[in-house]
C-alpha positions as CSV (number, residue, x, y, z in Angstrom):
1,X,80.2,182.0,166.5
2,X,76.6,181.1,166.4
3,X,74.7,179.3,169.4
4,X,71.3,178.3,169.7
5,X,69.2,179.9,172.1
6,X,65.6,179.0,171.0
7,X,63.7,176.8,168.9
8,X,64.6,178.3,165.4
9,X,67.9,177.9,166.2
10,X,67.6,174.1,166.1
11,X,68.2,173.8,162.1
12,X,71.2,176.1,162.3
13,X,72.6,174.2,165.3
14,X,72.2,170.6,163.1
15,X,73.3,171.8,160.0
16,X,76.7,172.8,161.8
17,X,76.8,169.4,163.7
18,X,76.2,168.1,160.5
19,X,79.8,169.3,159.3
20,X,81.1,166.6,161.4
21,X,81.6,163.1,159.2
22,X,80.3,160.3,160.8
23,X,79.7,156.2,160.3
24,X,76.4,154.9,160.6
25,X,75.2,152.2,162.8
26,X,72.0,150.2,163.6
27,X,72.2,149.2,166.7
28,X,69.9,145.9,168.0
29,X,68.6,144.5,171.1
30,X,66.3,141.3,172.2
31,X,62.9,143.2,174.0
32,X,62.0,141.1,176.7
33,X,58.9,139.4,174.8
34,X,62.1,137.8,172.5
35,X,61.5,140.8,169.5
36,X,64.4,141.9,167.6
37,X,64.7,145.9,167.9
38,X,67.0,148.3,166.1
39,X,67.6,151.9,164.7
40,X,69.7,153.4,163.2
41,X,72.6,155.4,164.8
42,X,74.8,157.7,163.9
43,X,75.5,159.1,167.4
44,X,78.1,156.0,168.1
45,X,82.0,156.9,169.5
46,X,85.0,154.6,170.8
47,X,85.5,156.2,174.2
48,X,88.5,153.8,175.5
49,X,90.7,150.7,174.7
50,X,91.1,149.7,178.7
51,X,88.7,148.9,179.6
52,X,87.0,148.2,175.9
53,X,84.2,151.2,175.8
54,X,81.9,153.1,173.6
55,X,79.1,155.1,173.6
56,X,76.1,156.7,172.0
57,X,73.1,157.9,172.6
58,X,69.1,157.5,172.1
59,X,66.5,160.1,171.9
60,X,64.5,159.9,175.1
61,X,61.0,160.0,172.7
62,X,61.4,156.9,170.8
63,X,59.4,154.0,171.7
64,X,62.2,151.3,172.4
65,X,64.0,153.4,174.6
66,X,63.2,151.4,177.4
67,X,64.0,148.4,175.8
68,X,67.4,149.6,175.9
69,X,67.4,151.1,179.0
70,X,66.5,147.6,180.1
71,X,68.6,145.4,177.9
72,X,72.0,143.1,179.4
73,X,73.1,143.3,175.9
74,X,73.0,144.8,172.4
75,X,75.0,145.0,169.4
76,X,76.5,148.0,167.3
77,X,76.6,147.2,163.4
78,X,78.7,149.4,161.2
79,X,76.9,149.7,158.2
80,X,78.8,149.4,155.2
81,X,78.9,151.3,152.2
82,X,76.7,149.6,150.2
83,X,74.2,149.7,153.3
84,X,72.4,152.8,152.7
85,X,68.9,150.8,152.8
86,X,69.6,149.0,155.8
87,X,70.3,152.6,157.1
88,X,66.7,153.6,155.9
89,X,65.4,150.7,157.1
90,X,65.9,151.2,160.5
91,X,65.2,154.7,160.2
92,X,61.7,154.2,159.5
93,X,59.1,153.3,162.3
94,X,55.8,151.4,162.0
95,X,57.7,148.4,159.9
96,X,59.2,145.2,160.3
97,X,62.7,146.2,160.3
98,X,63.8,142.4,160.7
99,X,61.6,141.3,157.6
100,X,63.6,139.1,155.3
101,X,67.0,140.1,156.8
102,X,69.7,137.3,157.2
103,X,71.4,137.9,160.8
104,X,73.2,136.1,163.3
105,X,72.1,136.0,167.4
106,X,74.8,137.6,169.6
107,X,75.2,138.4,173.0
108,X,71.5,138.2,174.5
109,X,70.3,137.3,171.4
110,X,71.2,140.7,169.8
111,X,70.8,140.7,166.0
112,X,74.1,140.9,163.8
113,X,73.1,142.1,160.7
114,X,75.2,140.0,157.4
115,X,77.7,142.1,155.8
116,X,78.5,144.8,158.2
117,X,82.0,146.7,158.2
118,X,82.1,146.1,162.1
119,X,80.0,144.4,165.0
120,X,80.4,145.5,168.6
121,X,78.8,143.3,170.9
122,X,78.2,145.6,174.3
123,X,77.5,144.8,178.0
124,X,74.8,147.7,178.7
125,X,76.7,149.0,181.6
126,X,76.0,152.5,182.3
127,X,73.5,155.3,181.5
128,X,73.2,159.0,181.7
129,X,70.6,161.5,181.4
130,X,71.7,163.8,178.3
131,X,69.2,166.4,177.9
132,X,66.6,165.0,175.4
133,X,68.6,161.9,174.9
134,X,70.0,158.8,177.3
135,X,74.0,158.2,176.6
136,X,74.8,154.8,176.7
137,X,78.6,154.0,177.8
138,X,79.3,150.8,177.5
139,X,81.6,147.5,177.8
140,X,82.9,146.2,174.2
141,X,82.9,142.5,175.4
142,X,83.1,141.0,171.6
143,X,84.4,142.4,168.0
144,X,84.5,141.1,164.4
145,X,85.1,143.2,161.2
146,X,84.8,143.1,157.4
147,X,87.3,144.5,154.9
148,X,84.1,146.8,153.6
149,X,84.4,150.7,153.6
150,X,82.0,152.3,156.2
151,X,78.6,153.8,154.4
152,X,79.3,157.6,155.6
153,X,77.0,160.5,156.6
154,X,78.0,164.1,156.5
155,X,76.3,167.6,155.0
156,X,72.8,165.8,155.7
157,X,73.7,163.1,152.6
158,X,75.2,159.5,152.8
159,X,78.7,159.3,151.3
160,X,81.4,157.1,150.4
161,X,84.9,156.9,151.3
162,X,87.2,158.3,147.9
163,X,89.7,155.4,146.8
């Protein structure tokens, strides 16, 4: 078994995390100034049903990391399938991710993006140092969902659920 001991490591250490399927998320906040936020996510987890909680985590270098440090509330989207732009979207920096997007204010005015396959709208509760990243564990305190298949990342390529 391989483990990573030193910078050229890293590559080898995230292709073999990138075995592991995951959803994609963008999650969203309000900055204080009123500004919509968001990036996309793929770090996002259910972590219990009761209490209601889930986590995920932001690397500590970005620039709204505060602003989600900070925030009461913000709001998980579940991209679906045919959300791979959306994904890109708020992958990218130096844009205007909100830019002719249709959403919905949630809790603490956290954007809902239209046509999700799930929205969790979270009570910023509690935070933890994770080596280069902050872990966000948090209360679910409102839910909705879509009947959409999730959009799907895994091998370093978006993919779709098979029928």
């Amino acid at each position: 078994m391989s483990q990573s001991n030193n910078a050229q490591d890293d590559r080898a250490l995230r292709d073999s995390l990138g075995m592991f399927a995951t959803g994609i998320t963008v999650v969203t906040a309000r900055a204080p100034d009123g500004t919509p936020i968001g990036l996309t996510v793929n770090s996002f987890n259910s972590v219990s049903l009761d209490p209601a909680l889930i986590v995920w985590s932001l690397a500590r270098h970005l620039p709204s990391v505060d602003v989600f440090i900070d925030c009461e509330y913000y709001a998980i989207n579940v991209l679906a399938h045919d959300q791979q732009d959306l994904s890109q979207r708020f992958a990218t920096r130096d844009i205007d991710k909100f830019a002719g997007l249709n959403c919905r204010d949630g809790l603490g005015g956290a954007p809902l993006l239209d046509g999700c396959s799930a929205w969790f709208e979270c009570r910023n509760t509690t935070r933890h140092e994770g080596g280069d990243h902050v872990l966000f564990l948090s209360e679910v305190v409102r839910h909705d969902r879509n009947p959409h298949d999730p959009l799907v990342y895994f091998g370093g390529k978006y993919r779709r659920l098979a029928p």
